[in-house]
Chimera marker file (.cmm) of the C-alpha trace (Angstrom):
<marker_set name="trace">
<marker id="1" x="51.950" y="-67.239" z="-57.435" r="1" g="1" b="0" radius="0.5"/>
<marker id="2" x="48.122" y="-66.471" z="-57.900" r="1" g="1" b="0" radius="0.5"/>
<marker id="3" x="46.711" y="-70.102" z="-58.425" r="1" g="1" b="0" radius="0.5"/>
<marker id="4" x="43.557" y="-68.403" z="-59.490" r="1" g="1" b="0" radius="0.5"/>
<marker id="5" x="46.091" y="-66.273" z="-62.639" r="1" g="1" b="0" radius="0.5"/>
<marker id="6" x="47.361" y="-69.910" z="-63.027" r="1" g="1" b="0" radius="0.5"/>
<marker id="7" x="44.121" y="-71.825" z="-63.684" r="1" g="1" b="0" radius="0.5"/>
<marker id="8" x="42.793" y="-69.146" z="-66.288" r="1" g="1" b="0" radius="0.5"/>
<marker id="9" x="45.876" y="-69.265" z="-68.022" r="1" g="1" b="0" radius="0.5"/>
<marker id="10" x="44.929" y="-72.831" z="-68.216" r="1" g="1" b="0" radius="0.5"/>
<marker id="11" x="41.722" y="-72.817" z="-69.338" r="1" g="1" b="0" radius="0.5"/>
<marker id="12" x="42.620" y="-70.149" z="-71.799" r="1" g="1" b="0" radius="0.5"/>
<marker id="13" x="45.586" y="-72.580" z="-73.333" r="1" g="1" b="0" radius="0.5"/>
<marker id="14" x="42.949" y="-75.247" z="-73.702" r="1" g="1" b="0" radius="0.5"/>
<marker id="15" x="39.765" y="-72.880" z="-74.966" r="1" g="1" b="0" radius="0.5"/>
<marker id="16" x="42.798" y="-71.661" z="-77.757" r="1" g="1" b="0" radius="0.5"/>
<marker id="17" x="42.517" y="-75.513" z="-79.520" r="1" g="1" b="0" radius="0.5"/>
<marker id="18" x="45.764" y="-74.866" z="-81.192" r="1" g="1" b="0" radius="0.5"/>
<marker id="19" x="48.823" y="-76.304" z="-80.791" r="1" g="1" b="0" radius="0.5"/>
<marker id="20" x="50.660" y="-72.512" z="-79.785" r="1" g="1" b="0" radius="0.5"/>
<marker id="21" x="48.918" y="-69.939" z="-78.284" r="1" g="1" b="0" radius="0.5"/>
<marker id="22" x="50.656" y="-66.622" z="-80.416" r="1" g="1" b="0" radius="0.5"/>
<marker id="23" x="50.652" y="-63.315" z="-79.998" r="1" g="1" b="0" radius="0.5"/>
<marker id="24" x="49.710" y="-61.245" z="-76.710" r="1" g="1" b="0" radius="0.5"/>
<marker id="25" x="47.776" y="-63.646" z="-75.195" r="1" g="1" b="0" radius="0.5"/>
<marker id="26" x="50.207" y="-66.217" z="-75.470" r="1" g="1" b="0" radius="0.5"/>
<marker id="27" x="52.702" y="-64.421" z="-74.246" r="1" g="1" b="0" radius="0.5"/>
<marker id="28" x="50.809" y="-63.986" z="-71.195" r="1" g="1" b="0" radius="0.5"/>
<marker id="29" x="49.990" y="-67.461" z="-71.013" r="1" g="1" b="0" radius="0.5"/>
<marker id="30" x="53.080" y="-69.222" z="-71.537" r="1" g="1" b="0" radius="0.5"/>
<marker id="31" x="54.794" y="-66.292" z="-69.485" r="1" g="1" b="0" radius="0.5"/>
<marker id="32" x="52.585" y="-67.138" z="-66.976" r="1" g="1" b="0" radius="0.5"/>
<marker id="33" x="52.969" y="-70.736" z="-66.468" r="1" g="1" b="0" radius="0.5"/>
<marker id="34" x="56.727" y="-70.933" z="-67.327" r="1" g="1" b="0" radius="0.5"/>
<marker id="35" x="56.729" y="-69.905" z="-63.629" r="1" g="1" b="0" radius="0.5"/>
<marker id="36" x="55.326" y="-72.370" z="-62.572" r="1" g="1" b="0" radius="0.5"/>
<marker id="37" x="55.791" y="-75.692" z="-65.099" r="1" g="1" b="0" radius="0.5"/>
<marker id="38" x="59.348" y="-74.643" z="-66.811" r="1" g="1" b="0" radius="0.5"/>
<marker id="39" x="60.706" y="-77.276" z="-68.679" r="1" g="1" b="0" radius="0.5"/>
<marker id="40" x="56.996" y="-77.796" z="-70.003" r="1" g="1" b="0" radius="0.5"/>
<marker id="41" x="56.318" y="-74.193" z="-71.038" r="1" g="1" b="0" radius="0.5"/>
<marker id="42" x="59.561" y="-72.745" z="-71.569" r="1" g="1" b="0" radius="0.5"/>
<marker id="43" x="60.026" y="-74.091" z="-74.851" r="1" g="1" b="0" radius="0.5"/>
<marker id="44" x="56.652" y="-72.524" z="-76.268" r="1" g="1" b="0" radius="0.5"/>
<marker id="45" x="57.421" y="-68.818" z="-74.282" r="1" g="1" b="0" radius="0.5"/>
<marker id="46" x="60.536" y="-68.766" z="-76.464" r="1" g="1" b="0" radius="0.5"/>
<marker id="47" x="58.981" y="-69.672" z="-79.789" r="1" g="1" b="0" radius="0.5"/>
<marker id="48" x="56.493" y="-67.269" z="-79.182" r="1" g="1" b="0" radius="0.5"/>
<marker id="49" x="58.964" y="-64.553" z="-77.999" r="1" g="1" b="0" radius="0.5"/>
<marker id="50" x="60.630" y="-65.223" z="-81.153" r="1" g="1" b="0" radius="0.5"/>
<marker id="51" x="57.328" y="-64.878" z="-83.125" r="1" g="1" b="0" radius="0.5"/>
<marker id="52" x="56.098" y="-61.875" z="-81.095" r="1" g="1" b="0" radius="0.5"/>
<marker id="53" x="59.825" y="-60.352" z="-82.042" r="1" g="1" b="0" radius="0.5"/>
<marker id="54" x="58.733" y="-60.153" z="-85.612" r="1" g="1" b="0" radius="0.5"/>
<marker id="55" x="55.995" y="-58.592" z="-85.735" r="1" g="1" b="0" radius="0.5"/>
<marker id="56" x="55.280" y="-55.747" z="-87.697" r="1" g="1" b="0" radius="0.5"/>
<marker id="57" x="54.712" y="-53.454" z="-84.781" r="1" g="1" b="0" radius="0.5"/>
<marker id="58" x="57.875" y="-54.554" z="-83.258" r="1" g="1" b="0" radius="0.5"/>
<marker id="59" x="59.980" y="-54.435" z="-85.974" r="1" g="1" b="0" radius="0.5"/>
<marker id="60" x="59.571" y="-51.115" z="-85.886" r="1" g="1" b="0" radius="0.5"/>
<marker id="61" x="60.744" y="-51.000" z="-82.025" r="1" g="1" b="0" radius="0.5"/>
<marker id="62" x="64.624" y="-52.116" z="-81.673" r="1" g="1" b="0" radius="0.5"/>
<marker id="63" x="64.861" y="-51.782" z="-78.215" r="1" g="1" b="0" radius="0.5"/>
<marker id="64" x="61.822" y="-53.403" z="-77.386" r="1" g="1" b="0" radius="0.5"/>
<marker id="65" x="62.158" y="-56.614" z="-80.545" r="1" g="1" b="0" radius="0.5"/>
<marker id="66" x="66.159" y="-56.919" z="-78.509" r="1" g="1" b="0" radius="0.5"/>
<marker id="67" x="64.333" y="-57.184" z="-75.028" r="1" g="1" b="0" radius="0.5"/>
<marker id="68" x="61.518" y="-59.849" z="-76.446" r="1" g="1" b="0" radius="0.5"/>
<marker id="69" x="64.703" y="-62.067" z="-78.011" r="1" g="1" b="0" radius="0.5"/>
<marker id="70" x="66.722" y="-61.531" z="-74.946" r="1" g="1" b="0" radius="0.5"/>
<marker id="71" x="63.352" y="-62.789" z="-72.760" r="1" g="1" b="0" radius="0.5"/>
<marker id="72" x="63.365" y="-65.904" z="-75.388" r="1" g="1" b="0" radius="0.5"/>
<marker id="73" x="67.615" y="-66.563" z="-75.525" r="1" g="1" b="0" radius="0.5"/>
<marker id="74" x="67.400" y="-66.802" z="-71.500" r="1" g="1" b="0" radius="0.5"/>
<marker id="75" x="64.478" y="-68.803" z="-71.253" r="1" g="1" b="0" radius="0.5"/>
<marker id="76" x="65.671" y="-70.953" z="-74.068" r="1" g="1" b="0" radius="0.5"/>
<marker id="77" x="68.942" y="-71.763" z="-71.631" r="1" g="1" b="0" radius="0.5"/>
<marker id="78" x="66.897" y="-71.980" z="-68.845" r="1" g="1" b="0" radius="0.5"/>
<marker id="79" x="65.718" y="-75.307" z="-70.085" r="1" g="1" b="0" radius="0.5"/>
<marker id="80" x="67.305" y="-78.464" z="-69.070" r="1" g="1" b="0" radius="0.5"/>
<marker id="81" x="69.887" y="-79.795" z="-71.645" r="1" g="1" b="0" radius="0.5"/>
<marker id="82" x="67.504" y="-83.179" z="-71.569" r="1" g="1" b="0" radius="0.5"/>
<marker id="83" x="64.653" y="-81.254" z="-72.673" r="1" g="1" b="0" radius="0.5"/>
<marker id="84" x="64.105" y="-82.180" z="-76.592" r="1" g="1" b="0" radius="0.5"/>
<marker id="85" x="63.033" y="-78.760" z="-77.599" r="1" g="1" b="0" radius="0.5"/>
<marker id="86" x="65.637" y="-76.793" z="-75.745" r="1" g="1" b="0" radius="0.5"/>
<marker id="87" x="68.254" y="-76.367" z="-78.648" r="1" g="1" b="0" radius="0.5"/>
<marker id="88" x="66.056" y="-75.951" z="-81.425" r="1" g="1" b="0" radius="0.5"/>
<marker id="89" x="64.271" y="-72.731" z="-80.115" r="1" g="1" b="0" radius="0.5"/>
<marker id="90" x="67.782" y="-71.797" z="-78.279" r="1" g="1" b="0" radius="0.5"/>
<marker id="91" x="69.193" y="-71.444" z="-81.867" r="1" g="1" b="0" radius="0.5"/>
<marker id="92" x="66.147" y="-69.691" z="-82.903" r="1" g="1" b="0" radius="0.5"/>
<marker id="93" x="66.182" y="-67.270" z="-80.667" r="1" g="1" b="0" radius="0.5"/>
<marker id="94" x="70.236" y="-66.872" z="-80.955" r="1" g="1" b="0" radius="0.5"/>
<marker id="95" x="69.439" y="-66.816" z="-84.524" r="1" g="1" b="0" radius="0.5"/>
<marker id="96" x="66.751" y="-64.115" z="-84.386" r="1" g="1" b="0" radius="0.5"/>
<marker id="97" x="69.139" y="-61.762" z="-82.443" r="1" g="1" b="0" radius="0.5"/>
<marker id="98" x="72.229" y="-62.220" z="-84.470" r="1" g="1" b="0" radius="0.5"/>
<marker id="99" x="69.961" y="-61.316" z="-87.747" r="1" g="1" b="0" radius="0.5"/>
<marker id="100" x="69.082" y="-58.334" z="-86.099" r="1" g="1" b="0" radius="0.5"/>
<marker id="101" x="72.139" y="-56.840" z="-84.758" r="1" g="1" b="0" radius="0.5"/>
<marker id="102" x="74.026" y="-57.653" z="-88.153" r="1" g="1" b="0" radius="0.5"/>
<link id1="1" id2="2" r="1" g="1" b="0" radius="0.2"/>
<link id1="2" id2="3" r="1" g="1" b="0" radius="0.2"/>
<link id1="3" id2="4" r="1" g="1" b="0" radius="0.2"/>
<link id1="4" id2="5" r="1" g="1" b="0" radius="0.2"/>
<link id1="5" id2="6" r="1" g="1" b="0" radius="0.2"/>
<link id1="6" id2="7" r="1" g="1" b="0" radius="0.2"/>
<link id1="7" id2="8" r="1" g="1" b="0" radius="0.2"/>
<link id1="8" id2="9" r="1" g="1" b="0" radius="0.2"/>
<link id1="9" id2="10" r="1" g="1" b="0" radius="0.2"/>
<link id1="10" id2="11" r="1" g="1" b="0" radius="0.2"/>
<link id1="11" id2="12" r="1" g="1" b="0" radius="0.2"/>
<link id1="12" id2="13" r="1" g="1" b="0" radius="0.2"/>
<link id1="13" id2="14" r="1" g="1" b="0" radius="0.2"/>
<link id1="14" id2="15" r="1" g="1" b="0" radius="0.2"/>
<link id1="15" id2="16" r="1" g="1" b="0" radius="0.2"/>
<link id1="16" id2="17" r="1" g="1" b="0" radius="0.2"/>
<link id1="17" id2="18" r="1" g="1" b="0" radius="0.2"/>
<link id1="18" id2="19" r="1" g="1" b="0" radius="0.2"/>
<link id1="19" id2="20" r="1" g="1" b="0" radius="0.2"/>
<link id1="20" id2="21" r="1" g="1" b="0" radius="0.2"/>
<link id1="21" id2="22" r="1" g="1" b="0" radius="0.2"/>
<link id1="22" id2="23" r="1" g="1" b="0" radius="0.2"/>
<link id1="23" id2="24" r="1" g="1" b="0" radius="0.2"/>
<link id1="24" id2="25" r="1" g="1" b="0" radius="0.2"/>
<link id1="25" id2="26" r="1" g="1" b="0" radius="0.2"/>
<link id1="26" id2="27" r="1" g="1" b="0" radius="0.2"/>
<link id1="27" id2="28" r="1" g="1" b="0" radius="0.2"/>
<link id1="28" id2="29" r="1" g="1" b="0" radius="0.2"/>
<link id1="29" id2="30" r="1" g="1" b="0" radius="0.2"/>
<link id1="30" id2="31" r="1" g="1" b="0" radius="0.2"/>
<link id1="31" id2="32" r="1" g="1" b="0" radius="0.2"/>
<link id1="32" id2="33" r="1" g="1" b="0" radius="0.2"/>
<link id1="33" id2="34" r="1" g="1" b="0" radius="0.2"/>
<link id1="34" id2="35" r="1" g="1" b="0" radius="0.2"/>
<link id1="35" id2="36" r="1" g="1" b="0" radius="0.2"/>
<link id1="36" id2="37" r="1" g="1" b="0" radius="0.2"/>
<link id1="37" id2="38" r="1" g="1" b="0" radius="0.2"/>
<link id1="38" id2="39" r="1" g="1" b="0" radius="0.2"/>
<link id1="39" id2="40" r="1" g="1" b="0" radius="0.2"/>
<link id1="40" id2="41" r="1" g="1" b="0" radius="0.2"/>
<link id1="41" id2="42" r="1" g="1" b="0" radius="0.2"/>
<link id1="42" id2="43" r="1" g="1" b="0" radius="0.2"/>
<link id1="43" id2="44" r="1" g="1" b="0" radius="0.2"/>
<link id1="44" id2="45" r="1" g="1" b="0" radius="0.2"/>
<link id1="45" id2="46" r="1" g="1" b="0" radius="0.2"/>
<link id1="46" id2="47" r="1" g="1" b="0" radius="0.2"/>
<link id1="47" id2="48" r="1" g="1" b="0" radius="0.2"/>
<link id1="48" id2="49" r="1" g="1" b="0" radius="0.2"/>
<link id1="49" id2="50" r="1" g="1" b="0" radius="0.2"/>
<link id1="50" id2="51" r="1" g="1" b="0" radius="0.2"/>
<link id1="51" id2="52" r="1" g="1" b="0" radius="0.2"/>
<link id1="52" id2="53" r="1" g="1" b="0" radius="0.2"/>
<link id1="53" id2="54" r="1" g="1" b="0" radius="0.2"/>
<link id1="54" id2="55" r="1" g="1" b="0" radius="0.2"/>
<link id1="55" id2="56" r="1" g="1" b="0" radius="0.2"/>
<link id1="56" id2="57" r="1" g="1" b="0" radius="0.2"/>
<link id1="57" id2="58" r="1" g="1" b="0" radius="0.2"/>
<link id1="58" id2="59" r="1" g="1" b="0" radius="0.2"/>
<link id1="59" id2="60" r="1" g="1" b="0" radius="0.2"/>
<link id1="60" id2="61" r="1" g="1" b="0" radius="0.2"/>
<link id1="61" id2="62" r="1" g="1" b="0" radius="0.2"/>
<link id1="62" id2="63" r="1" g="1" b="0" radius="0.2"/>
<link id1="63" id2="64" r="1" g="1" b="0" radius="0.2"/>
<link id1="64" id2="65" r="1" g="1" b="0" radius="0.2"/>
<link id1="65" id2="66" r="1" g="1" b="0" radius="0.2"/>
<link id1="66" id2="67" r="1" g="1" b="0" radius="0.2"/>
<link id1="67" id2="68" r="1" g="1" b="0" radius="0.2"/>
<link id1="68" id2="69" r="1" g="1" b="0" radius="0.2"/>
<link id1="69" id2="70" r="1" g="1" b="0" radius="0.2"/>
<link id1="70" id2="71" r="1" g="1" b="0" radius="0.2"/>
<link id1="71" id2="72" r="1" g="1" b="0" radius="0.2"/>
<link id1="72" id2="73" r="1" g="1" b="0" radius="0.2"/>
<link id1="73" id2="74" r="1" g="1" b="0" radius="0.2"/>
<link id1="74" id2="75" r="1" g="1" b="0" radius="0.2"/>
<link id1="75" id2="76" r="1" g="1" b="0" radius="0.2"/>
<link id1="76" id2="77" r="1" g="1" b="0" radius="0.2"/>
<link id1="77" id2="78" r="1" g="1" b="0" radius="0.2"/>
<link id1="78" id2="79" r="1" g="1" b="0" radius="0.2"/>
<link id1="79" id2="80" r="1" g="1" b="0" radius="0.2"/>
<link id1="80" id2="81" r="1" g="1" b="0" radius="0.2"/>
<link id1="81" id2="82" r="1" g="1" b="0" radius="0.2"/>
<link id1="82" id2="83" r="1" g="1" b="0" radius="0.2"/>
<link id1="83" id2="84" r="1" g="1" b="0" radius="0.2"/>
<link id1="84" id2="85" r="1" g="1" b="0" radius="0.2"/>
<link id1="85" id2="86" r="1" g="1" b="0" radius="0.2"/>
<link id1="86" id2="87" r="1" g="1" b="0" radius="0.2"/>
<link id1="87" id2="88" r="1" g="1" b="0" radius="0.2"/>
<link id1="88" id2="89" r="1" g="1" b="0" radius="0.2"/>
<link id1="89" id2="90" r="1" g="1" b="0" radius="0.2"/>
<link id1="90" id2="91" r="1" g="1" b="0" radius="0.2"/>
<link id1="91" id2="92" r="1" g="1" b="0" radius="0.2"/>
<link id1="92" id2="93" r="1" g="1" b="0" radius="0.2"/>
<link id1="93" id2="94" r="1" g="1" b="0" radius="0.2"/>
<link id1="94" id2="95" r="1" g="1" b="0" radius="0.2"/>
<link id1="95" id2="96" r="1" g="1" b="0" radius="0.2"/>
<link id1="96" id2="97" r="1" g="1" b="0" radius="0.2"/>
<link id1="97" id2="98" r="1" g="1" b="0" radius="0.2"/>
<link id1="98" id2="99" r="1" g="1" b="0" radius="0.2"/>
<link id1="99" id2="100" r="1" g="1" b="0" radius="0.2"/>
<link id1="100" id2="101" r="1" g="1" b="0" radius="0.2"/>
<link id1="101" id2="102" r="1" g="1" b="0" radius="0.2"/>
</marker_set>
């Protein structure tokens, strides 16, 4: 892992001042330093998966919105069962996907 990658991620999450980075660059961000923090990350990649899955240039995209609510359904399970946030964005994402493919 590129410690120098890690520490702008960083500094971008905390130049942001909001609560959840959206959108390209917080994809990259929370992407980024899911690697490397998991259970404190992994929550917000998912959401933001989820988010990103919606959007109106993805909509448009099936294979591509399937692969960004795939990304957020793993990560999601990836959590640890004691993390508060896991099963709220876990049925988010399962939610997202099962809206999709019906």
């Amino acid at each position: 892992m590129d410690q120098d990658m890690v520490v702008q991620a960083r500094v971008r999450l905390l130049s942001a001042n909001r609560r959840v980075v959206r959108g390209v660059e917080g994809l990259w961000i929370y992407r980024l330093l899911t690697q490397v923090q998991p259970e404190v990350y992994g929550s917000k990649l998912a959401y933001v998966l989820v988010e990103e899955s919606n959007s109106p240039m993805i909509r448009e995209l099936p294979e591509r919105r399937l692969a960004l609510l795939d990304e957020a359904v793993e990560v999601a399970k990836a959590l640890s069962t004691a993390n508060p946030y896991r099963e709220k964005v876990l049925q988010r994402a399962l939610a997202a996907k099962a809206h999709m493919t019906s």
